[in-house]
C-alpha positions as CSV (number, residue, x, y, z in Angstrom):
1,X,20.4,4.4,41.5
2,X,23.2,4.8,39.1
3,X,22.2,6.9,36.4
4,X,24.7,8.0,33.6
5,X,24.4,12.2,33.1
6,X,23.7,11.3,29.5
7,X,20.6,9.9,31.1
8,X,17.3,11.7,29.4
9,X,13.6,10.4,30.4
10,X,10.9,11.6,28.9
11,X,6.7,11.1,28.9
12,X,5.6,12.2,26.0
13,X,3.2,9.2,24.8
14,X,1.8,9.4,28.1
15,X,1.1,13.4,27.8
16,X,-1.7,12.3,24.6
17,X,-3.7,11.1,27.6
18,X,-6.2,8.0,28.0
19,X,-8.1,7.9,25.2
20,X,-4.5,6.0,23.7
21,X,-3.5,3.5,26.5
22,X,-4.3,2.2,29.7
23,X,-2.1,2.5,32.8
24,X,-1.8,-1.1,33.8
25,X,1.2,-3.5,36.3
26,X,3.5,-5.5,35.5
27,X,2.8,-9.5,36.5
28,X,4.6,-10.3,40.0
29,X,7.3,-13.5,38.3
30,X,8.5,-15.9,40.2
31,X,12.2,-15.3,39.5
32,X,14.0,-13.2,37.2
33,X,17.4,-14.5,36.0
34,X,19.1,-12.5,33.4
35,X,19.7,-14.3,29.5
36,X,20.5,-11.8,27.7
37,X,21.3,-7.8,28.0
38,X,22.2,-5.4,25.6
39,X,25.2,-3.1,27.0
40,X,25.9,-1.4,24.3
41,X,22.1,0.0,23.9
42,X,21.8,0.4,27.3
43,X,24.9,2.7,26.5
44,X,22.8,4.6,23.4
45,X,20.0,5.3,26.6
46,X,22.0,6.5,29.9
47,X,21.8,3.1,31.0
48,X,25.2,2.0,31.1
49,X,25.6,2.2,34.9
50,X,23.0,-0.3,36.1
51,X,24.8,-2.8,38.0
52,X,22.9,-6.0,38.1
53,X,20.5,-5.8,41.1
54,X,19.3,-2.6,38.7
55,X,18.9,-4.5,35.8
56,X,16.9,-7.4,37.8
57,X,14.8,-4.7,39.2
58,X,14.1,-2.4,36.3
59,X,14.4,-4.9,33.3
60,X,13.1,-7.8,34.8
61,X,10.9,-6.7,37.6
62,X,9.8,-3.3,35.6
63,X,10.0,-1.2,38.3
64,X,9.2,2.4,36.8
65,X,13.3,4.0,35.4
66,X,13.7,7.1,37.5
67,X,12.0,10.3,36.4
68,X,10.5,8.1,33.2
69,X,7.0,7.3,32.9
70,X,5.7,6.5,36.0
71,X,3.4,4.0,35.3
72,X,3.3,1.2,32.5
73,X,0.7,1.9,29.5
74,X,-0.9,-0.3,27.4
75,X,-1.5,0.9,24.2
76,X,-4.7,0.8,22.4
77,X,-4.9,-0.1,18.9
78,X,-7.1,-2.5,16.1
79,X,-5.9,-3.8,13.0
80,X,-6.1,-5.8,10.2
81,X,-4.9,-9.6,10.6
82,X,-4.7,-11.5,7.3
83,X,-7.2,-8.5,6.3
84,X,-9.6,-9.4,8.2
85,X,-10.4,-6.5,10.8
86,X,-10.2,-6.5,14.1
87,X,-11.5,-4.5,16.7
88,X,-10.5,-6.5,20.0
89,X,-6.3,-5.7,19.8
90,X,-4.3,-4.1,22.0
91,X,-1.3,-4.5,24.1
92,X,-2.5,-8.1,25.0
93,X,1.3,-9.3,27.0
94,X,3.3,-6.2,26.5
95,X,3.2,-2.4,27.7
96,X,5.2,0.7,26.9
97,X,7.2,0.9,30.0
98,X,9.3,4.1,29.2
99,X,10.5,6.9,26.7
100,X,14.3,8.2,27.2
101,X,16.1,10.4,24.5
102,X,19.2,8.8,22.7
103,X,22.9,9.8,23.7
104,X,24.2,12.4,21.7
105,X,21.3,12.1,19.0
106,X,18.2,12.7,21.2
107,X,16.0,10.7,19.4
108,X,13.1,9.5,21.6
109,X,13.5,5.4,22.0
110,X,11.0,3.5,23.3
111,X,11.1,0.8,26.3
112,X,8.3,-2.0,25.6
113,X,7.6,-5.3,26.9
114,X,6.7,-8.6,25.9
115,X,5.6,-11.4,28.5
116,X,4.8,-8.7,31.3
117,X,1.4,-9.7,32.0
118,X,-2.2,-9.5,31.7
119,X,-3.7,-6.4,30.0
120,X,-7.4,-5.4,29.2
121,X,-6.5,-6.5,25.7
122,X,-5.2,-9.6,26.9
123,X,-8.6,-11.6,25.4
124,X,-8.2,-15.5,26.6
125,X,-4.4,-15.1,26.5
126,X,-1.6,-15.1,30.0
127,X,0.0,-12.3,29.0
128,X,3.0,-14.3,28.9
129,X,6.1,-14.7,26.8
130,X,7.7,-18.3,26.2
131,X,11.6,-18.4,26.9
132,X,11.8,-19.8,23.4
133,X,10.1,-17.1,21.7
134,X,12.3,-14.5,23.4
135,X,15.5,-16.5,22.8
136,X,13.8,-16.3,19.0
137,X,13.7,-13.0,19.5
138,X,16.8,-11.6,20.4
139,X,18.2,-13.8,17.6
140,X,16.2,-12.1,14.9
141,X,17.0,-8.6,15.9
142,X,20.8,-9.3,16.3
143,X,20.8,-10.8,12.6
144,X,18.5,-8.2,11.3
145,X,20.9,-5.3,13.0
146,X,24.1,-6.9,11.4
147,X,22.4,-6.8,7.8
148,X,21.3,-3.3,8.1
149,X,17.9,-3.6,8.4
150,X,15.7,-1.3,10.5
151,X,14.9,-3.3,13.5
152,X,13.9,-2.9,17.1
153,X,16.8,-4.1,19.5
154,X,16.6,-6.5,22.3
155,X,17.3,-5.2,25.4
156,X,17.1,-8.2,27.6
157,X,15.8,-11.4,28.7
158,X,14.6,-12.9,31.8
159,X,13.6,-16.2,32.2
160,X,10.8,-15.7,34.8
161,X,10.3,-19.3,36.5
162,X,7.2,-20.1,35.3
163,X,5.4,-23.0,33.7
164,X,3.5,-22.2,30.3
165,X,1.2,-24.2,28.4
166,X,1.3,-23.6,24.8
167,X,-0.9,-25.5,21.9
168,X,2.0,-25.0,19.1
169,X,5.2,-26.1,20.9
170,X,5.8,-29.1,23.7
171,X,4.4,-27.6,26.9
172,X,4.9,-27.1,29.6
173,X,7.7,-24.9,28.7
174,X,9.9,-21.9,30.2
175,X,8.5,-18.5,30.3
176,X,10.3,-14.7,29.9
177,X,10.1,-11.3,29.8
178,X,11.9,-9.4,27.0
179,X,12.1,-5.6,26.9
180,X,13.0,-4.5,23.5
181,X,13.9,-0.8,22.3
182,X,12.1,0.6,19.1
183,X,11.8,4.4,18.0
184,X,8.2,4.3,18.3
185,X,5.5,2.6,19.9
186,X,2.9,3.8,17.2
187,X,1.7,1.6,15.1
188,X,-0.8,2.0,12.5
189,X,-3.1,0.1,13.9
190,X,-3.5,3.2,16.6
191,X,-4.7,5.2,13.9
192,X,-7.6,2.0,12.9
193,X,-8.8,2.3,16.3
194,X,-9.9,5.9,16.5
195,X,-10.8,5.7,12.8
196,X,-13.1,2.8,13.5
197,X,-14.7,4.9,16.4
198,X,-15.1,7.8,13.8
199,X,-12.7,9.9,16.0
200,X,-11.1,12.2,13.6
201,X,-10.2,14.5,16.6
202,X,-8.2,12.0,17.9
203,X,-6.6,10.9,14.8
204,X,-5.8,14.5,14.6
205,X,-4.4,14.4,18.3
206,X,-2.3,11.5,16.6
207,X,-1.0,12.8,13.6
208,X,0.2,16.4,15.4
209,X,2.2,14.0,18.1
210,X,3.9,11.8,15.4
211,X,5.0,14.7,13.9
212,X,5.9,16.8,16.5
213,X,8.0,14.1,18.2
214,X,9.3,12.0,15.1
215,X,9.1,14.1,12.3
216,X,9.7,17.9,13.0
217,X,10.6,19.1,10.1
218,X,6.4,18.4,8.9
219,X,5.6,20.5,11.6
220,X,3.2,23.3,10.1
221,X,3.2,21.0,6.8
222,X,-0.9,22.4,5.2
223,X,-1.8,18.9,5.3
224,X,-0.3,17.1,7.9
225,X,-2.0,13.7,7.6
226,X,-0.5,13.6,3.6
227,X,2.9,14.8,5.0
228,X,2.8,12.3,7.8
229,X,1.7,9.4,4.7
230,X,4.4,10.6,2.7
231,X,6.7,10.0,5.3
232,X,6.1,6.9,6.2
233,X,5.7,5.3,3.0
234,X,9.3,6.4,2.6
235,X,10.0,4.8,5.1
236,X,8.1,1.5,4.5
237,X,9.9,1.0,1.4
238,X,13.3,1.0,3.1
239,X,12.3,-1.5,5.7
240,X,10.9,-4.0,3.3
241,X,13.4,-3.7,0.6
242,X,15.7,-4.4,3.6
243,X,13.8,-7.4,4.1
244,X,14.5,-8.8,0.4
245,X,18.1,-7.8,0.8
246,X,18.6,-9.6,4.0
247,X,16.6,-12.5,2.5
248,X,14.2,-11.7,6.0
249,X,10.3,-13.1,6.0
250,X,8.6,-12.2,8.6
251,X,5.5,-13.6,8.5
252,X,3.0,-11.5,9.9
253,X,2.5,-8.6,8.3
254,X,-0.6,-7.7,10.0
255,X,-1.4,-3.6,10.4
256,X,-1.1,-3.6,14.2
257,X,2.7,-5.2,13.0
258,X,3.5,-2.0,11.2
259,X,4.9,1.4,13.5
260,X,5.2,4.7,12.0
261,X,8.9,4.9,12.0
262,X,9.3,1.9,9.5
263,X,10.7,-0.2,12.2
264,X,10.6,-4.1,11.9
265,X,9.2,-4.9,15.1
266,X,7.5,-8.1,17.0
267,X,9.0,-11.1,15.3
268,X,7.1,-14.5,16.0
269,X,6.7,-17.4,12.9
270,X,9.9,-15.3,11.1
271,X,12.4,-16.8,8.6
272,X,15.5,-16.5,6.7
273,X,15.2,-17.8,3.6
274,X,17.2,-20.9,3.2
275,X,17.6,-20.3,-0.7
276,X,15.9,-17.9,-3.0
277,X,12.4,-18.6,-3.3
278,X,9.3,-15.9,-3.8
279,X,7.1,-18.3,-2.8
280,X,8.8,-19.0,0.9
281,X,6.0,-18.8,3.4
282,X,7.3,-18.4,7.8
283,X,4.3,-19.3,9.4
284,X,2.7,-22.1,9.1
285,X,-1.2,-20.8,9.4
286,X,-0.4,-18.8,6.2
287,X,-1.9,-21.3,4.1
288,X,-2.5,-19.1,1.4
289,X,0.6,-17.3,1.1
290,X,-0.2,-14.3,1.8
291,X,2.9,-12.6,3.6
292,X,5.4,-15.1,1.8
293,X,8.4,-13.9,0.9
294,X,7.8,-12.5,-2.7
295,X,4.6,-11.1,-1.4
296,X,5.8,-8.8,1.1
297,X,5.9,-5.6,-0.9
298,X,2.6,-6.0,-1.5
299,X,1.5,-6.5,2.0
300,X,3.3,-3.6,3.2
301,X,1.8,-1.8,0.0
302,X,-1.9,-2.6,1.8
303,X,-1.5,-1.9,4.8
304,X,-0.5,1.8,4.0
305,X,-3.2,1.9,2.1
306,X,-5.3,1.2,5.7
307,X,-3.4,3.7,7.1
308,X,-4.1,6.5,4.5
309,X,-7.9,5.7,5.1
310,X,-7.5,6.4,7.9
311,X,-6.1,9.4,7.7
312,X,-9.0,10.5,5.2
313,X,-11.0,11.9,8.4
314,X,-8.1,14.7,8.9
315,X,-6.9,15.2,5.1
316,X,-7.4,15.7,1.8
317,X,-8.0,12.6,-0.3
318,X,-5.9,13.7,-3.4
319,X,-2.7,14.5,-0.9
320,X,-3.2,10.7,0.2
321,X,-3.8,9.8,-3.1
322,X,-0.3,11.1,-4.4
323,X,2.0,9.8,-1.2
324,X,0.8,6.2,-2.3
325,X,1.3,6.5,-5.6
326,X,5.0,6.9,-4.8
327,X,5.6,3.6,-3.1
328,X,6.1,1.5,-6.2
329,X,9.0,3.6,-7.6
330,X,10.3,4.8,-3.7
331,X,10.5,0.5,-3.0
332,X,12.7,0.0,-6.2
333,X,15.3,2.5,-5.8
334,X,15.7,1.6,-2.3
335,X,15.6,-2.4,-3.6
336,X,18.6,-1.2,-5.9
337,X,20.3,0.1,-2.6
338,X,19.8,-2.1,-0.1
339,X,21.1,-4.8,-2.9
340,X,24.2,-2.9,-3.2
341,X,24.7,-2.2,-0.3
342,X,24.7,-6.0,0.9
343,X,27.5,-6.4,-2.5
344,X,29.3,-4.4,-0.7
345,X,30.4,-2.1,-4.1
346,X,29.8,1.5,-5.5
347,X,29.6,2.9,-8.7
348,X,27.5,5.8,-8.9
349,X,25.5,4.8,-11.6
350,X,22.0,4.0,-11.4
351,X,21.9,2.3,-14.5
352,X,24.5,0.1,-13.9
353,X,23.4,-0.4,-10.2
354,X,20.5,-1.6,-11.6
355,X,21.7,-4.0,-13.7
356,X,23.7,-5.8,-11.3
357,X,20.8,-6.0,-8.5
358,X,19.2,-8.0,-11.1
359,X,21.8,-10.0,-12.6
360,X,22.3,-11.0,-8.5
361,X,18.4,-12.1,-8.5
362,X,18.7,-13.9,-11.6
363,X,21.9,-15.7,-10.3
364,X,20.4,-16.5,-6.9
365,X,17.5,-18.2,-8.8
366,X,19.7,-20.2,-11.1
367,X,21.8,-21.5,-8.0
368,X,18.2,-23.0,-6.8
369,X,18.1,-25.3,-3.6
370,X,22.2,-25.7,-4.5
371,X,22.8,-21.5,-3.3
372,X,21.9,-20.6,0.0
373,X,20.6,-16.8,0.0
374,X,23.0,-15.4,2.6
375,X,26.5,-17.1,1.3
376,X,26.2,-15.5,-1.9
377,X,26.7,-12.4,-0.3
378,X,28.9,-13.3,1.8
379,X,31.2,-14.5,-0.7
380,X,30.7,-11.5,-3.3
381,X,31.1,-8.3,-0.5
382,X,33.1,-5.8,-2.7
383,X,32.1,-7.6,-5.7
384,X,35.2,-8.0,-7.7
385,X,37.5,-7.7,-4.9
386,X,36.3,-10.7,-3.7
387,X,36.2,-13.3,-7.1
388,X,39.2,-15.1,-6.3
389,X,37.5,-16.0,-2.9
390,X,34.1,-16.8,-4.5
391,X,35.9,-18.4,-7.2
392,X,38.1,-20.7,-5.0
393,X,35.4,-21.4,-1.7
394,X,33.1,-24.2,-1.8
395,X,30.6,-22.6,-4.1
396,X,33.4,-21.6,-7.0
397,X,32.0,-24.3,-9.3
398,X,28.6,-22.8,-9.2
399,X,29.8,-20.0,-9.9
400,X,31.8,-20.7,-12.7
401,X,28.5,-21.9,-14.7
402,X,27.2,-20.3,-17.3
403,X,24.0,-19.0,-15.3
404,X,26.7,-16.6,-13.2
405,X,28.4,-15.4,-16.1
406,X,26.4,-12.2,-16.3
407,X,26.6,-11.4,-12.4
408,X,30.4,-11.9,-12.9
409,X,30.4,-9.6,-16.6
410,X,29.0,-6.8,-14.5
411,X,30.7,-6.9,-10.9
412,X,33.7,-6.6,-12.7
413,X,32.7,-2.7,-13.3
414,X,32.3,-1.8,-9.3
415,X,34.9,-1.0,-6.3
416,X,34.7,-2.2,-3.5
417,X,32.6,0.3,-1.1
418,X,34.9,1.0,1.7
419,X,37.5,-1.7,0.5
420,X,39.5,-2.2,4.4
421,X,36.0,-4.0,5.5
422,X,37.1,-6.7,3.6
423,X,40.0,-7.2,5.6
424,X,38.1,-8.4,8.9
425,X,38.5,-12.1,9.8
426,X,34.2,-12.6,9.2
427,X,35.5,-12.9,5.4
428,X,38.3,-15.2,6.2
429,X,35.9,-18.0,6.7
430,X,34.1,-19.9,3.7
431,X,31.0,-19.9,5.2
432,X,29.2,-16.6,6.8
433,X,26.4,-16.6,10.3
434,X,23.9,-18.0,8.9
435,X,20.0,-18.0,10.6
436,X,18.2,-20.6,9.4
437,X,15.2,-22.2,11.6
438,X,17.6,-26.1,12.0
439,X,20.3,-24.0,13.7
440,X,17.5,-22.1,15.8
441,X,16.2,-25.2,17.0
442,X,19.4,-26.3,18.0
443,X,20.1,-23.3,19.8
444,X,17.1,-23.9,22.0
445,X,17.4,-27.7,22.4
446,X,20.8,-26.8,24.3
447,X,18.5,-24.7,26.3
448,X,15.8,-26.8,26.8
449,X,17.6,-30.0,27.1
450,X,20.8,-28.9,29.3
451,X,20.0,-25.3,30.3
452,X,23.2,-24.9,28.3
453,X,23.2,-21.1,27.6
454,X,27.3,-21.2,25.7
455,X,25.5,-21.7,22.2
456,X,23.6,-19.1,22.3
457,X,25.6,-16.6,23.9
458,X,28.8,-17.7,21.2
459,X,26.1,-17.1,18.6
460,X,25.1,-13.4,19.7
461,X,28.9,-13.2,19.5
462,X,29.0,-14.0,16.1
463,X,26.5,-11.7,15.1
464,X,27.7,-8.9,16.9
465,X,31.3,-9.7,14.8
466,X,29.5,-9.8,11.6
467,X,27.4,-6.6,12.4
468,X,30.9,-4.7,12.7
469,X,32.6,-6.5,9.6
470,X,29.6,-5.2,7.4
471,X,29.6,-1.5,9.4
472,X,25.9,-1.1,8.0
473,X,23.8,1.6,9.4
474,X,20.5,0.7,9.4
């Protein structure tokens, strides 16, 4: 096999031992026909050499990576959906199928599936992934990547030849199996399962791995399960003020949806918002609104609170107490910086920072249904740098109204953050990429009605353009 020297496997998850997963096999597909692979994560992981029989045996057929796990895992968790508990989750389609270290960094990544086949936590479901929700997807984490936003990457797609029946979407339809890379296959909903079962030794066992593998520095913290709370809500707060920056709903913000790392992960009934409104709701069962847009704070907000209960059998309740009191005030600061960030200024100045991010909300809610979410950002990256573009593209008479004239008062006051971004050809065009759920469909219809695959692929193209024009780290 050809195997970078850069190339680092590990089996730590798998050293906890089975009272956390179950070894299972991956489903025996038809075909497997490559749509999509990520070469330049493949790069990040040692993978880089894999000529294509590799990837069609490794990534599609999930034959065990060399010296990596050597057996797929599914991982056992519960959780909370719509908060209501429940006990019967799991990997139900998808497995942990290997843990390599990171090129040059050495952070841990993890390989999981989706679509790979039956699991004891498979319930009434095929295990199965639709080619549609994979195309879906790989769409959402390219997007989410070029906005900065904490997200697992896709790291292919295989149509596997297979006929699925589905009750929300015309069926039969094309099936998949994507493998996706996240920092963590943890979620919190791990921690509900051996809670539930009154295991506080094994939410012990849990809380000593996180930190030993993700969070070092804890190590030999007196109260590890606060220290590992603290840390995550830290990092909660960046991922979902990410999401209001990007303008990102994802619509099931169920606890066995959360990971310890703050990674957005598992993206089904998402949206981008088409326009700023609190009230936007992604899936269409959330009839009460529950995980809409404006909502989504909150959410996250409750499910750390499930997790810190959690963590009550191992730790002191005033230590868990304290790390969730910080949320609220850890959420707005990074609010301010994610907004910022996405202006594409600097200042310095909280105060003023501040006052900008919410002259920008106010200004997003006066343009109404007429001001799509994402072109207002596009055409204000490095905030005064940029006014005679806003000012002259197709949204200058919007902005010229009297509901802008306070955004415009105050960008005035900032430089551009890293000013020769601005000089890429992504802010040569009036309008920016875009995600919206019309121009999904239409990606897929090409798919679906033509097996034309050009769409698509131009569109990943796009993205990956507009991921280097904004040079966000996320």
């Amino acid at each position: 096999m050809l195997i970078s020297q850069t190339y680092r496997p590990e089996s730590l998850f798998r050293a906890l031992g089975p009272d956390f997963a179950d070894p299972v096999r991956p489903a025996d597909f038809p075909m497997v026909v490559p749509r999509f692979v990520h070469h330049r994560v493949l790069g990040q992981l040692g993978l880089d050499q894999l000529d294509e029989t590799q990837i069609r045996r490794h990534l599609g057929r999930l034959a065990p990576l060399p010296g990596a796990q050597p057996q797929a895992l599914a991982v056992r968790y519960h959780g909370h959906q719509f908060r209501t508990y429940n006990p019967d989750l799991g990997d139900g389609r998808g497995f942990l199928f290997a843990q390599l270290r990171e090129v040059g960094t050495g952070r841990v990544s993890d390989l999981s599936t989706k679509g790979s086949g039956r699991t004891p936590y498979s319930r009434s479901g095929d295990g199965r992934l639709t080619l549609k929700g994979g195309v879906r997807e790989v769409l959402a984490t390219g997007m989410l990547e070029a906005l900065g936003v904490n997200t697992s990457h896709s790291v292919s797609l295989m149509e596997t030849g297979e006929a699925l029946e589905r009750n929300d979407e015309p069926s039969p339809t094309r099936s998949a199996v994507l493998v996706r890379r996240t920092h963590s296959s943890i979620r919190f909903g791990g921690f509900q399962r051996h809670a539930f079962h009154d295991r506080a030794d094994l939410v012990g066992q849990l809380a000593e791995h996180v930190l030993a593998v993700y969070q070092p520095d804890l190590v030999g913290a007196p109260d590890p399960g606060a220290a590992l709370l603290n840390r995550v809500v830290e990092s909660c707060a960046e991922l979902v003020a990410g999401w209001m920056a990007a303008g990102f709903v994802h619509g099931v913000l169920n606890t066995d949806n959360m990971n310890i790392n703050g990674e957005s992960f598992d993206y089904g009934p998402y949206r981008f918002l088409p326009f700023n409104d609190p009230n936007f709701v992604a899936a269409y069962f959330d009839q009460t609104g529950l995980y809409a847009f404006g909502r989504q704070p909150e959410a996250v907000y409750w499910n750390l609170r499930q997790l810190a209960g959690c963590l009550l059998l191992i730790s002191d309740e005033g230590g868990l107490a304290a790390a969730l009191e910080r949320f609220p005030d850890l959420y707005r600061d990074a609010l301010r910086r994610a907004m910022v960030r996405r202006l594409g200024v600097r200042s310095g100045d909280v105060g003023a920072e501040q006052a900008l991010v919410s002259a920008a909300f106010r200004a997003l809610a006066a343009g109404g249904a007429e001001l799509r979410w994402e072109p207002f950002f596009h055409d204000w990256f490095g905030g005064e740098a940029s006014a005679d573009r806003a000012l002259q593209g197709p949204r200058g008479a919007l902005y010229r109204t009297a509901p802008f004239t306070a955004f415009r008062d105050l960008v005035r006051d900032f430089e551009p953050d890293r000013p020769e971004r601005l000089a890429s050809s992504v802010f040569a065009r009036s309008e920016p990429e875009e995600l919206l759920i019309d121009e999904i469909e239409g990606l897929w219809a090409a798919i679906a009605d033509r097996d034309d695959w050009e769409p698509f692929t131009a569109k990943l193209a796009r993205l990956e353009a507009t991921r280097q024009a904004y040079g966000f780290s996320a």
